[in-house]
C-alpha positions as CSV (number, residue, x, y, z in Angstrom):
1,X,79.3,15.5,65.3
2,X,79.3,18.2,62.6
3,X,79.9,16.2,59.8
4,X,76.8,13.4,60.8
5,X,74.7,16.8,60.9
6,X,75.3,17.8,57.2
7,X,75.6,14.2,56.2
8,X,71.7,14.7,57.7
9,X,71.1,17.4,56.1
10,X,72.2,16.1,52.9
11,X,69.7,13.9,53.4
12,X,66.8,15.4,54.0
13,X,67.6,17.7,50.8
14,X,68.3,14.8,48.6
15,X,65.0,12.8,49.5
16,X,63.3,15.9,49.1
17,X,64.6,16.2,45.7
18,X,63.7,12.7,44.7
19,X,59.9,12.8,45.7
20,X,59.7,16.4,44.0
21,X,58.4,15.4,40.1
22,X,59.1,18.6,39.1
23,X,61.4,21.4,39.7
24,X,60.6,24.0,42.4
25,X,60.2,27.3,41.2
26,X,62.0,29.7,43.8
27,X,59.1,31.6,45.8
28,X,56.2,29.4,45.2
29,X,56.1,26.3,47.6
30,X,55.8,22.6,46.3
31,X,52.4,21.8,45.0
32,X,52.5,19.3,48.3
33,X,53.8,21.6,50.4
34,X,52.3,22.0,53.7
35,X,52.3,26.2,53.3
36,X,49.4,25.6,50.2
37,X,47.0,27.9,51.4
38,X,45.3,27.7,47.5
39,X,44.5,24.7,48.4
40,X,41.2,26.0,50.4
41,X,40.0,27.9,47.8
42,X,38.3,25.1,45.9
43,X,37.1,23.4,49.3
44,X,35.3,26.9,49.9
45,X,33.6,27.1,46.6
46,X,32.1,23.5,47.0
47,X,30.5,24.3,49.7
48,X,28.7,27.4,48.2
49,X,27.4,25.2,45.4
50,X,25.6,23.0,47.4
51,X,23.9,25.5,49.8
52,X,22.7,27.6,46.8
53,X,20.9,24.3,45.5
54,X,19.5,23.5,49.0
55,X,17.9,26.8,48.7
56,X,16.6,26.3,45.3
57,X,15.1,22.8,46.4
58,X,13.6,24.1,49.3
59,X,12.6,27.0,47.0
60,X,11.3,24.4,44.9
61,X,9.3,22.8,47.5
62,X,7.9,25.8,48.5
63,X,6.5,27.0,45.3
64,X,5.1,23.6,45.3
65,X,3.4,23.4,48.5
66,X,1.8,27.0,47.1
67,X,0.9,25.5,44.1
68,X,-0.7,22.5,46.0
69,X,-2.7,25.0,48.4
70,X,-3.4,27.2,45.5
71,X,-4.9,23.8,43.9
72,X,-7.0,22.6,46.6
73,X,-8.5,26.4,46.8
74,X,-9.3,26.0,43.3
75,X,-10.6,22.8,43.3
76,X,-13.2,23.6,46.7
77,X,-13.8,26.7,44.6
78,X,-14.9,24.7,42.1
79,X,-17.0,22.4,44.6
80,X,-18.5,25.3,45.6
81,X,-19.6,26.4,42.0
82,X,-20.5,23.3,41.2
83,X,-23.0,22.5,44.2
84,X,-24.3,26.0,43.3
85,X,-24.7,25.3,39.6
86,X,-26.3,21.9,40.6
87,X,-29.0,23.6,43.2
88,X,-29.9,26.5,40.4
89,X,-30.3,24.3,37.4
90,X,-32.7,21.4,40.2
91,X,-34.7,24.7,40.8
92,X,-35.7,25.6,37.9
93,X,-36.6,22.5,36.8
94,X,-38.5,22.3,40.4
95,X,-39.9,26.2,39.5
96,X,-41.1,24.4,36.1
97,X,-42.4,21.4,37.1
98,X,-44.5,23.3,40.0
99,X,-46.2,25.5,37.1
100,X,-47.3,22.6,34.9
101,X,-47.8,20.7,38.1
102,X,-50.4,24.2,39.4
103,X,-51.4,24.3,35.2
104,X,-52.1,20.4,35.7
105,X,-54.5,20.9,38.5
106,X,-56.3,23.8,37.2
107,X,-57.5,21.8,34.1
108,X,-58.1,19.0,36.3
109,X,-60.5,20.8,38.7
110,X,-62.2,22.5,35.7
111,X,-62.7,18.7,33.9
112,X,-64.0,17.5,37.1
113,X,-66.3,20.4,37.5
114,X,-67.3,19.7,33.9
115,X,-68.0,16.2,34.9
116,X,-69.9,16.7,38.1
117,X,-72.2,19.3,36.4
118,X,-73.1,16.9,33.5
119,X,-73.6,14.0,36.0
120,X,-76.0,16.2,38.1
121,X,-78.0,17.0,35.1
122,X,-78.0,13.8,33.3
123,X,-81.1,12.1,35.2
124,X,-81.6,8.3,34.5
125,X,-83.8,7.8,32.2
126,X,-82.8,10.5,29.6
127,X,-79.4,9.4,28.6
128,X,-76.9,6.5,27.4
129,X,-77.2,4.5,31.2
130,X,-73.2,2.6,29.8
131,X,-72.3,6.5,28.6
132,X,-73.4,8.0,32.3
133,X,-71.4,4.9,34.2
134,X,-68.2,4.9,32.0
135,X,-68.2,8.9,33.0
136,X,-69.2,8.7,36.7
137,X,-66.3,5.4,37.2
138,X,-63.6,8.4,35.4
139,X,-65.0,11.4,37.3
140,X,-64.3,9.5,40.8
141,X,-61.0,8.9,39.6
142,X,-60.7,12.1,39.0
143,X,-62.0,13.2,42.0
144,X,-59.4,11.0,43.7
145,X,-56.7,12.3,42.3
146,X,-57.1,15.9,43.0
147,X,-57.7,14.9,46.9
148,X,-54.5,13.3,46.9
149,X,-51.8,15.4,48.2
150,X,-54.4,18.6,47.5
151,X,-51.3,21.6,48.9
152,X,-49.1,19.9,46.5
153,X,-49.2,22.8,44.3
154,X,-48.7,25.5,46.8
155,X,-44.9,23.4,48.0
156,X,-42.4,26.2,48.3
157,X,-38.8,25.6,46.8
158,X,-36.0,25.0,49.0
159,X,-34.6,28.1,50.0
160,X,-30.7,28.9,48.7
161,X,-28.5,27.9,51.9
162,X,-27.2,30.9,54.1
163,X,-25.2,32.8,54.1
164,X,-25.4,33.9,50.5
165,X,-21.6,35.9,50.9
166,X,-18.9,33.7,49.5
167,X,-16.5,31.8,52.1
168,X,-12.8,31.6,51.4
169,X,-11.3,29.1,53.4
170,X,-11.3,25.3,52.7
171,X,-13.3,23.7,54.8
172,X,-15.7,26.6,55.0
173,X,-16.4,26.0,51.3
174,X,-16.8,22.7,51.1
175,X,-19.2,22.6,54.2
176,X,-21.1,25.4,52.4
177,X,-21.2,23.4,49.1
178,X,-22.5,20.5,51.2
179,X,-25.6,22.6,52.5
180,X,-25.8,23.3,48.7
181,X,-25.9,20.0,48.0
182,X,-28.5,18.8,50.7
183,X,-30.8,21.5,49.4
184,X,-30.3,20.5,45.9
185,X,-31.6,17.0,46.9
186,X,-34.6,18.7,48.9
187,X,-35.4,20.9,45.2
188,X,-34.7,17.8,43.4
189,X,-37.3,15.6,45.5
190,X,-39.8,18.6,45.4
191,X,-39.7,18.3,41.3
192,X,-40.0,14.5,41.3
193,X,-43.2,14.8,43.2
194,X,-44.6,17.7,41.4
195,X,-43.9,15.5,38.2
196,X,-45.4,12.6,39.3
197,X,-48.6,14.1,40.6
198,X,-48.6,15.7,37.4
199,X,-48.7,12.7,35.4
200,X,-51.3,10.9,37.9
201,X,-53.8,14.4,37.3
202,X,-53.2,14.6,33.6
203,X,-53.8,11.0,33.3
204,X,-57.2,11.4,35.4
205,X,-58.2,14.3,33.5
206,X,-57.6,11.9,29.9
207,X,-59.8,9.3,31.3
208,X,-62.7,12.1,32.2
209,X,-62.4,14.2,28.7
210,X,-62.3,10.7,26.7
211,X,-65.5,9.4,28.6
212,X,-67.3,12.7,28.8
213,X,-66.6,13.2,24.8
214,X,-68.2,9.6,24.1
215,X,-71.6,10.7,26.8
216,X,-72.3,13.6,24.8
217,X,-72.2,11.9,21.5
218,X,-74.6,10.0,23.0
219,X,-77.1,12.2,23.7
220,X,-78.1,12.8,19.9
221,X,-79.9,9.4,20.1
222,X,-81.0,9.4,23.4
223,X,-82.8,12.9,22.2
224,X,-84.1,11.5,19.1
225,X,-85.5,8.8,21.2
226,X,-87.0,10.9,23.4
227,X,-88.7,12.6,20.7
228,X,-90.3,9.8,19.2
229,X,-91.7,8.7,22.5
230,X,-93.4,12.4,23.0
231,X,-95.0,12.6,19.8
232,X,-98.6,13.7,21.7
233,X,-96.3,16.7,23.8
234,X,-97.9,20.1,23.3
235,X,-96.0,22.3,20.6
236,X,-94.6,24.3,23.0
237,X,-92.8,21.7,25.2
238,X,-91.7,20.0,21.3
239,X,-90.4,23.3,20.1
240,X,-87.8,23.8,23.3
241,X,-86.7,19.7,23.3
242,X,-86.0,20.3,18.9
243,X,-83.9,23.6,20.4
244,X,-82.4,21.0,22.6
245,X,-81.6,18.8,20.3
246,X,-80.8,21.4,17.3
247,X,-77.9,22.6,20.3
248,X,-76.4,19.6,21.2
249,X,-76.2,18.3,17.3
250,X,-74.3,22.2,16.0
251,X,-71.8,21.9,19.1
252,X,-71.2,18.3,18.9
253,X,-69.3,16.1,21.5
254,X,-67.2,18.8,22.9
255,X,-66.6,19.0,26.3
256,X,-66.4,22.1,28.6
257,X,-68.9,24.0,30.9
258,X,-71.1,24.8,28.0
259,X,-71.8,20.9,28.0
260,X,-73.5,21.4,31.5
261,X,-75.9,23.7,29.9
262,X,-76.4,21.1,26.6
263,X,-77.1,18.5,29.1
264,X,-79.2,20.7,31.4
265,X,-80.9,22.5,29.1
266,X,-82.1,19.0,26.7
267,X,-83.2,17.0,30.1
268,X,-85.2,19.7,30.9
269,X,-87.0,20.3,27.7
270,X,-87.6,16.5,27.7
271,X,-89.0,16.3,31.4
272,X,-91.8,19.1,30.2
273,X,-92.2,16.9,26.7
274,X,-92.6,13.5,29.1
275,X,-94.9,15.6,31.0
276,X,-97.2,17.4,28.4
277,X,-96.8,13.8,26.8
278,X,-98.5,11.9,29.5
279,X,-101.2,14.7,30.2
280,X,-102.8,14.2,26.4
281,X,-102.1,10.9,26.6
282,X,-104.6,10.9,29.8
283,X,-106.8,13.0,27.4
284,X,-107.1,10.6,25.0
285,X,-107.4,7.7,27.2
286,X,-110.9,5.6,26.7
287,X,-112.8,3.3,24.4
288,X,-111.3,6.0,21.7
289,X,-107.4,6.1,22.2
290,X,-106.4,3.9,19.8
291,X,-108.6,5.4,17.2
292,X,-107.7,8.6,18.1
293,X,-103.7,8.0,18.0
294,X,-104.5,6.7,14.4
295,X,-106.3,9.8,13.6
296,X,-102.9,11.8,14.8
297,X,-100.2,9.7,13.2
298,X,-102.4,10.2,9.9
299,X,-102.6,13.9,10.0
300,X,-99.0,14.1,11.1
301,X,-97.9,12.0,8.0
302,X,-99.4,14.4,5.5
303,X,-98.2,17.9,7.8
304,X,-94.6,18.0,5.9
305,X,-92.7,18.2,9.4
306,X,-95.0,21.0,10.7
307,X,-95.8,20.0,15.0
308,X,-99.1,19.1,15.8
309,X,-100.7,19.1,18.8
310,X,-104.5,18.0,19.1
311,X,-107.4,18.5,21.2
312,X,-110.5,16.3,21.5
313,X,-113.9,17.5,22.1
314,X,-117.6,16.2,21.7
315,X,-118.4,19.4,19.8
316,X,-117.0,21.6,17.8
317,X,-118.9,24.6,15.9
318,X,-122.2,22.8,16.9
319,X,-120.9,19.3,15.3
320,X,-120.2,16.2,16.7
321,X,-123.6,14.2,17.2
322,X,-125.6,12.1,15.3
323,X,-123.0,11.2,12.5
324,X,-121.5,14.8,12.4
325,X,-118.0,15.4,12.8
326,X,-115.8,18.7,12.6
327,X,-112.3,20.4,13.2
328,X,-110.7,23.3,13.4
329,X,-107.2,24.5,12.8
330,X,-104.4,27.2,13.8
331,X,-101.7,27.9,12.2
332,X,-98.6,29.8,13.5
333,X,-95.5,30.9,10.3
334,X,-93.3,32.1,13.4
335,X,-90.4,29.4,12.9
336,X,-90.4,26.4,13.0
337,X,-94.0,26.5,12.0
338,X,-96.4,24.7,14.2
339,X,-100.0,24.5,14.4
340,X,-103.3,22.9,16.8
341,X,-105.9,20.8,15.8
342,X,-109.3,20.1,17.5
343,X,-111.5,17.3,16.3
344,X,-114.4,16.1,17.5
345,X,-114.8,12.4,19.5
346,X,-116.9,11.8,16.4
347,X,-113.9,11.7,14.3
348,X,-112.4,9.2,16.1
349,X,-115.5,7.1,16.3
350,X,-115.9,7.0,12.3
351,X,-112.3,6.6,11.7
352,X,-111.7,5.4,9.0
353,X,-114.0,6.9,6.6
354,X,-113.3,8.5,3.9
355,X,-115.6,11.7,4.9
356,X,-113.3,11.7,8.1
357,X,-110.4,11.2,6.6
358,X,-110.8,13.6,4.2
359,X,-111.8,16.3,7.1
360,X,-108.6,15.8,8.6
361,X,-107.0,16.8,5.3
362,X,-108.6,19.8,5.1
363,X,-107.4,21.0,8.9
364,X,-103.3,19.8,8.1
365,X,-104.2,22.0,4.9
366,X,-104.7,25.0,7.2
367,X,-102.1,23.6,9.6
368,X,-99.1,23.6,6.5
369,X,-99.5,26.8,5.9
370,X,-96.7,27.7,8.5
371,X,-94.8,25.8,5.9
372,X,-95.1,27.7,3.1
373,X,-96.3,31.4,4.1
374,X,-95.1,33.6,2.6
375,X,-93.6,31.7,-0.4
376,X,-96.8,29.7,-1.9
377,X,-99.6,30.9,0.2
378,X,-100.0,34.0,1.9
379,X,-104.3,33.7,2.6
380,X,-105.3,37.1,4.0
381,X,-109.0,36.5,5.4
382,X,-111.1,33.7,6.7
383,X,-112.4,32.4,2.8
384,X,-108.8,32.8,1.5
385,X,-107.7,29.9,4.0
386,X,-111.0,28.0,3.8
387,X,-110.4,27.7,-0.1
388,X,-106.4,27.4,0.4
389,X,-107.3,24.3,2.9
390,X,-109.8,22.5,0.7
391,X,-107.9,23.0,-2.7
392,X,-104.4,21.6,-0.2
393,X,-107.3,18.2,0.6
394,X,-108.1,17.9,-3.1
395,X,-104.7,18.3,-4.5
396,X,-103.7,15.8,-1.7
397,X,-106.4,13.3,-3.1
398,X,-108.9,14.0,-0.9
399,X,-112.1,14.3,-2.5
400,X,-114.8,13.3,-0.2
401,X,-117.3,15.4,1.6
402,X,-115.6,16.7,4.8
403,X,-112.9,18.1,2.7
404,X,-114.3,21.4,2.7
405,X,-115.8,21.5,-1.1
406,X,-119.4,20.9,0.2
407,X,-119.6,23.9,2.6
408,X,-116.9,26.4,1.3
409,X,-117.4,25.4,-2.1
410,X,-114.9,24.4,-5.3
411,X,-111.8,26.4,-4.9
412,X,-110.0,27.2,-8.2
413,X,-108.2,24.7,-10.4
414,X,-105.0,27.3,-10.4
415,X,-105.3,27.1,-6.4
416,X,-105.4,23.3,-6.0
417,X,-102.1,23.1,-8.9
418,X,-100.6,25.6,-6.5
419,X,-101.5,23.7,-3.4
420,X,-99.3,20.8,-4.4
421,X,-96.1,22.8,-4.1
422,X,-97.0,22.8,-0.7
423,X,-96.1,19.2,1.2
């Protein structure tokens, strides 16, 4: 029995040795040996690895997930600021457009004014009838145009959205940048129709100024016209339609309020010349008239510009019967000059002798001394212009007996040289 235990124990010690590669220190156990508490050591620090770098990942993702939030603030931030930059820029184009929009329709109401006033005072008859239609077609469009939409002008901007205090969260800016954004589209719509009625009035207005400009530069002709159809007009009535026509020639085709009062003031003078016209034509109506209207456009022919006006009697300073004739003259030197002429019927009836003839010479002699007072002739008494008046008659050629020679006698040679600086 005892020796099969050590032959065991041999055994054990011998395999043992074999599986042992190297030899055993005494004290320290076999690098297998079950007593290897070193062994845990490395085991232990594993583990410590691998939790520290779970808690930098989920670090990590942390930091991340800041950084997104921190991201999506920024970028509704920048929503925000953006939908607020969008509305501010739209209103103050809106705030621009609304002044040239409230400009627009000032000029326009001030054009149409212009062109109502001047259609009011333009009666038929006295102006360019294709002038007058051309500006009444413009004016209604005018007209049109400012009825349209009238409290266009007086459109408010959209107000900023409320509240005006910032928000913070999320969804709270991005629903405030949306109210931004609605309003910007309200400003945005506002300016559109600001610049479109703009464009319709200025357009209008173009239509009006171009039209009224070519009306007035008609009126220089229909004046003149008018003019040469009241030739017979008293001096008076002749005087204010020249004025007239002198104002609308020095301010031209311009067109503001001040063309109202051109328009006003030239159909007026030529209503009282139309008038005053017709009355002496009524005078001179009769067996006479034509002979008479010779007689005038003679004496006008030889007057150098001065007005004439003329009155016919059957007398004048006891002459007028039984192959007599006779005339008298005034003469005004207050500018422009004018002067009035009596003749008797006589002078009509006998027209167109030479006596006559030479009679009414004599009377435009007194009658162009308006002309030239002051520079040629300055005649101080009654026989200063009776000579002055038959030397002007001889000196225009004039030398029959009614030019003043016969009763007033032969003025001087000097005078009747002098005379013909006078025309």
């Amino acid at each position: 029995m005892t020796g099969s235990t050590r032959a065991d124990g041999i055994g054990i010690l011998a395999l043992v040795t074999v599986e042992l590669d190297e030899p055993v220190t005494p004290g320290e156990p076999p690098a297998d040996s079950p007593i290897d508490a070193p062994a845990e050591a490395p085991r232990g620090r594993v583990w410590s690895r691998r939790v520290i770098w779970s808690w930098v990942a989920i670090g990590a993702l942390l930091i991340a997930g800041v950084i997104a939030v921190l991201l999506m603030f920024d970028a509704a931030n920048d929503r925000y600021d953006s939908a607020i930059g969008r509305y501010s820029a739209a209103a103050v184009e809106a705030e621009a457009q609304l002044e040239q929009l409230q400009q627009a329709e000032a000029d326009a109401t001030y054009t149409s004014d212009v062109a109502v006033g001047v259609l009011a005072a333009a009666a038929d008859g006295y102006t360019d009838a294709a002038a007058k239609a051309d500006l009444a077609v413009h004016g209604g469009e005018l007209a049109a145009a400012l009825e349209s939409d009238p409290d266009l002008a007086e459109t408010r901007i959209a107000s900023p959205p409320r509240p005006e205090s910032r928000p913070f969260w999320i969804t709270d800016l991005d629903r405030e940048a949306e109210r931004w954004g609605a309003a910007t589209v309200r400003v945005d719509a506002s300016s559109a129709a600001f610049e479109q009625r703009t464009e319709a009035l200025d357009a209008a207005e173009a239509g009006v100024v171009e039209s009224g400009v070519v009306f007035m530069g008609t009126l220089p002709a229909s004046a003149a016209a008018m003019d040469a159809a009241t030739g017979s007009a008293r001096n008076a009535d002749r005087i204010e339609l020249h004025a007239a026509i002198e104002l609308i020639a020095a301010i031209g085709s311009s067109w503001n309020l001040d063309a109202v009062a051109r328009v006003e003031r030239y159909v007026a003078a030529a209503t009282a010349a139309q008038a005053s016209h017709a009355a002496e034509e009524a005078e001179k109506a009769g067996p006479l008239h034509d002979r008479r209207v010779a007689v005038e456009a003679f004496a006008r022919s030889i007057a150098g510009g001065v007005l004439l006006e003329f009155d016919w009697a059957p007398e004048v300073n006891g002459y007028g019967f039984d192959g007599s004739y006779a005339g008298t003259a005034t003469w005004t030197a207050a500018d422009p000059g004018f002067s009035s002429i009596t003749l008797t019927d006589s002078v009509a009836a006998m027209w167109p002798d030479n006596g006559v003839a030479s009679l009414v010479a004599h009377e435009v002699g007194h009658a162009i001394v308006s002309k030239c007072y002051g520079e040629i002739i300055s005649p101080a008494s009654p026989e200063e212009n009776e000579a002055w008046a038959t030397a002007w008659a001889i000196g225009m050629g004039y030398t029959a007996d009614g030019n003043g020679e016969s009763i007033y006698g032969r003025p001087s040679d000097e005078l009747i040289e002098k005379s013909k600086a006078c025309r």
